[in-house]
Wavefront OBJ file of the C-alpha trace (Angstrom):
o trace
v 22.869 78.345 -68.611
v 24.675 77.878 -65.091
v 23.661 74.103 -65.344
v 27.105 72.178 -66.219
v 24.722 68.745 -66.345
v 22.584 69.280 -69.007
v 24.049 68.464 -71.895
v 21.650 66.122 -74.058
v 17.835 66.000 -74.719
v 17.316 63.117 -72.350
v 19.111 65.683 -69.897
v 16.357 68.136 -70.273
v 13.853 65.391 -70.228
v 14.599 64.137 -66.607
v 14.792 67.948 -65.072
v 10.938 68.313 -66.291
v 9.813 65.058 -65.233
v 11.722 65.794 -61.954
v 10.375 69.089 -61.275
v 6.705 67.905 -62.764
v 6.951 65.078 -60.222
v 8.115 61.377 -61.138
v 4.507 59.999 -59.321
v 2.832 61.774 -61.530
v 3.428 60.516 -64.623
v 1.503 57.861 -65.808
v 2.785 54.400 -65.845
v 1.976 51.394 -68.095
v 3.080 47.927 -68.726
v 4.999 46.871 -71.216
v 4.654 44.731 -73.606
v 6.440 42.319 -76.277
v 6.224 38.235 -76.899
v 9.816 36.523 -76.265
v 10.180 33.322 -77.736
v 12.534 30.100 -77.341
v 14.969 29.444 -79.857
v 16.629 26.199 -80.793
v 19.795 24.904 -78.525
v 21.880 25.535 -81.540
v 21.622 24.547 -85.436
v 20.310 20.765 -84.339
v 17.882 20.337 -82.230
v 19.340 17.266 -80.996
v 22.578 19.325 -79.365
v 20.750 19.084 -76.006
v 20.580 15.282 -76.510
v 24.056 15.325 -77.270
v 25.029 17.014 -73.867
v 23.035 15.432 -71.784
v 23.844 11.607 -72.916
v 28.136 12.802 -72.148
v 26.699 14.409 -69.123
v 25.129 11.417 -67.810
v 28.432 9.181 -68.897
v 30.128 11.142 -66.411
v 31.677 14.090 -69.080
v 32.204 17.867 -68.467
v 31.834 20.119 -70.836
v 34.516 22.445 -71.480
v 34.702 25.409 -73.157
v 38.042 26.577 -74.904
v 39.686 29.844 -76.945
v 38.440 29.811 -80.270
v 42.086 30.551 -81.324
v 45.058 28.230 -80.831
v 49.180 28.280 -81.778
v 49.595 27.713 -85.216
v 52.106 24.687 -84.949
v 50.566 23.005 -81.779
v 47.402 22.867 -84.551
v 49.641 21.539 -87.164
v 50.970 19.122 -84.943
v 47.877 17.464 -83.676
v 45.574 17.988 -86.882
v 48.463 17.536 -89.844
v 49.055 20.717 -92.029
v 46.653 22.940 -93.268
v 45.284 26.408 -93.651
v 44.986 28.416 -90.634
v 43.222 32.162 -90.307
v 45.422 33.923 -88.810
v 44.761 36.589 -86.369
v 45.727 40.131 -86.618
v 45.972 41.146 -83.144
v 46.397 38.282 -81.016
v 46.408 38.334 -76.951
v 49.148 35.823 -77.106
v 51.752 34.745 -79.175
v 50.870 31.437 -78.892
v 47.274 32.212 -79.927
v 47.846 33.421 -83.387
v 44.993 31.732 -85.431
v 41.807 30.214 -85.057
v 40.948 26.769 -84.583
v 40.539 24.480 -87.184
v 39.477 21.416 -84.870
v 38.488 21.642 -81.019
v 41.064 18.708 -79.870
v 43.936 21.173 -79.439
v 42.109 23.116 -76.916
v 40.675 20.026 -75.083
v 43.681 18.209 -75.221
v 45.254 21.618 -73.204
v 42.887 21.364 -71.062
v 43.754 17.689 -70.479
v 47.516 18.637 -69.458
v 45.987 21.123 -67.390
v 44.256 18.960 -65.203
v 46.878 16.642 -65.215
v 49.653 18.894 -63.788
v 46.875 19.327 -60.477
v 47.252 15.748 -60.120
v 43.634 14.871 -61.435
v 43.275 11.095 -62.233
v 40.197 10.918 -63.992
v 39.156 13.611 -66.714
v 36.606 13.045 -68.587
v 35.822 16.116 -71.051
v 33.719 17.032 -74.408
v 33.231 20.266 -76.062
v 30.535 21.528 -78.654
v 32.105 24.129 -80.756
v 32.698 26.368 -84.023
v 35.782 25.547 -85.968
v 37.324 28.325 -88.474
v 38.178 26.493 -91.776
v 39.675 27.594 -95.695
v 37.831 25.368 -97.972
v 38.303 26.250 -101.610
v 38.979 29.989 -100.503
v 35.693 30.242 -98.274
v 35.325 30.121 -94.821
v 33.441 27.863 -93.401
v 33.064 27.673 -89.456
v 31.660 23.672 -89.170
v 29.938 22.862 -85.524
v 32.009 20.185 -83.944
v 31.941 17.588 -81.075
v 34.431 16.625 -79.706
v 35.921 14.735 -76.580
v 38.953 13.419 -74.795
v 39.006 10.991 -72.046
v 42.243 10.018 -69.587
v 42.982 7.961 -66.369
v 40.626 5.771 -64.536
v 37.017 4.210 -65.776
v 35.191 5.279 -62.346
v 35.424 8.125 -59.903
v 37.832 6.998 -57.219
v 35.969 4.607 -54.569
v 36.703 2.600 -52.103
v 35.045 -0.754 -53.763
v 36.091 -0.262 -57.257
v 39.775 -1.069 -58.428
v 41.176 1.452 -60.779
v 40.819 0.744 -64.235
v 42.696 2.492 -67.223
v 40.262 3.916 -69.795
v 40.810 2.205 -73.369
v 39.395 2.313 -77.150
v 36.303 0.575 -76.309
v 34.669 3.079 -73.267
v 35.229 5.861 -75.930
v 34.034 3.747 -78.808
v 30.802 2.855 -76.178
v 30.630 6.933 -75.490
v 30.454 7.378 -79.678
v 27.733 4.659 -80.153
v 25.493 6.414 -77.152
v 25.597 9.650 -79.014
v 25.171 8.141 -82.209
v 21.874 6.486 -81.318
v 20.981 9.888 -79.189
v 21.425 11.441 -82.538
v 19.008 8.043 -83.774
v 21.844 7.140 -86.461
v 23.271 4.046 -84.182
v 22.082 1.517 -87.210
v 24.856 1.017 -90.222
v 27.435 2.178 -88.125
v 31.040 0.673 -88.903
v 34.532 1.658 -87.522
v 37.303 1.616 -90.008
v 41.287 1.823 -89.279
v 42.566 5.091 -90.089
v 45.975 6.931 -89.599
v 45.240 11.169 -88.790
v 48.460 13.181 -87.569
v 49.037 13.417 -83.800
v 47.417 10.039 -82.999
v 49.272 7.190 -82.598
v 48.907 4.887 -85.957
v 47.463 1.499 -85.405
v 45.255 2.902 -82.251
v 42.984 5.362 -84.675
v 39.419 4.647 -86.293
v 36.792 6.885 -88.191
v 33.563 6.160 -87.772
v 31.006 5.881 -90.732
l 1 2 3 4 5 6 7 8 9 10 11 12 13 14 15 16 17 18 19 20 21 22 23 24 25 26 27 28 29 30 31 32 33 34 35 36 37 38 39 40 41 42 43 44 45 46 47 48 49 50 51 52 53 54 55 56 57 58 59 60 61 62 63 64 65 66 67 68 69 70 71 72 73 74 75 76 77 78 79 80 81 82 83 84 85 86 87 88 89 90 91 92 93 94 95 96 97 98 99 100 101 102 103 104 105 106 107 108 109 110 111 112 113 114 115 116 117 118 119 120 121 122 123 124 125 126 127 128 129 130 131 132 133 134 135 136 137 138 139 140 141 142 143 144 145 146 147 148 149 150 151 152 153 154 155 156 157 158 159 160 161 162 163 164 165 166 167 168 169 170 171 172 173 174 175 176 177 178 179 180 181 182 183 184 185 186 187 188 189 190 191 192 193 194 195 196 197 198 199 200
């Protein structure tokens, strides 16, 4: 009774094993099977990553919630969950897209005076479709500034339309769908009309 540190079972349990001795009880090895599970819902994901890898991407990983009308802006208007206790007040509902977050992380490399950024992210979104929520896996990527690394024997060239439409049609035949393939003109809030495409 004058013990103040026994207060559980497992308490008890350690004062017999200590005063029995811990060398002599027996040990054995345990045992169990772990297995491997797939990188994600596709197995191709891994291809994915590794073909914007190689092309010179990073992958970056942003909040899963974003500021309500910084969404609206870039994605058009639409149906937000919004969050009951968020850290910030301009993280007040989840994502709906990932090119919110990657195009913050954009700015934020920009104001450290990068001149190349290169980035993709493979990520949940949190959507209201027909009163359900649905939570779609995404890619996504964003690219700014020069075409190489700076170097000494290469002139800097501007990224345009076509290295990101060459970046699409290296995933697309990682993901072995690069045949019937076409590009149509399309106009989606927060890009510039005229200089937007979906791809089919």
């Amino acid at each position: 009774s004058f013990r103040f540190d026994i207060a559980l079972e497992v308490d008890l349990i350690e004062e017999v094993a200590r005063i029995h001795g811990y060398g002599r009880i027996p040990s054995r090895n345990l045992g169990g099977r772990v297995g491997m599970h797939q990188d994600g819902p596709d197995p191709r994901v891994r291809d994915w990553r590794r073909v914007l890898v190689e092309r010179g991407y990073l992958e970056a990983i942003t909040f899963s919630f974003t500021d309500a009308g910084y969404q609206d802006l870039i994605l058009g208007a639409g149906e937000s969950l919004p969050l009951r206790n968020p850290i910030a007040s301009d993280l007040s509902v989840m994502r709906r897209g990932l090119l919110p977050g990657l195009l913050g992380a954009v700015a934020f490399n920009l104001k450290r005076q990068q001149t190349r950024v290169r980035l993709f992210e493979l990520g949940r979104a949190f959507r209201v479709e027909n009163g359900r929520i649905t939570q779609p896996l995404l890619l996504a990527g964003v690219i700014f500034g020069n075409n190489y690394p700076e170097q000494w024997d290469k002139n800097n060239i501007s990224s345009d339309f076509y290295d990101v439409k060459n970046d699409v049609e290296a995933i697309l035949a990682a993901a072995g769908s690069s045949t019937d393939v076409r590009w149509q003109p399309d106009v989606i809030p927060g890009l510039h009309p005229g200089q937007t495409a979906e791809v089919f």
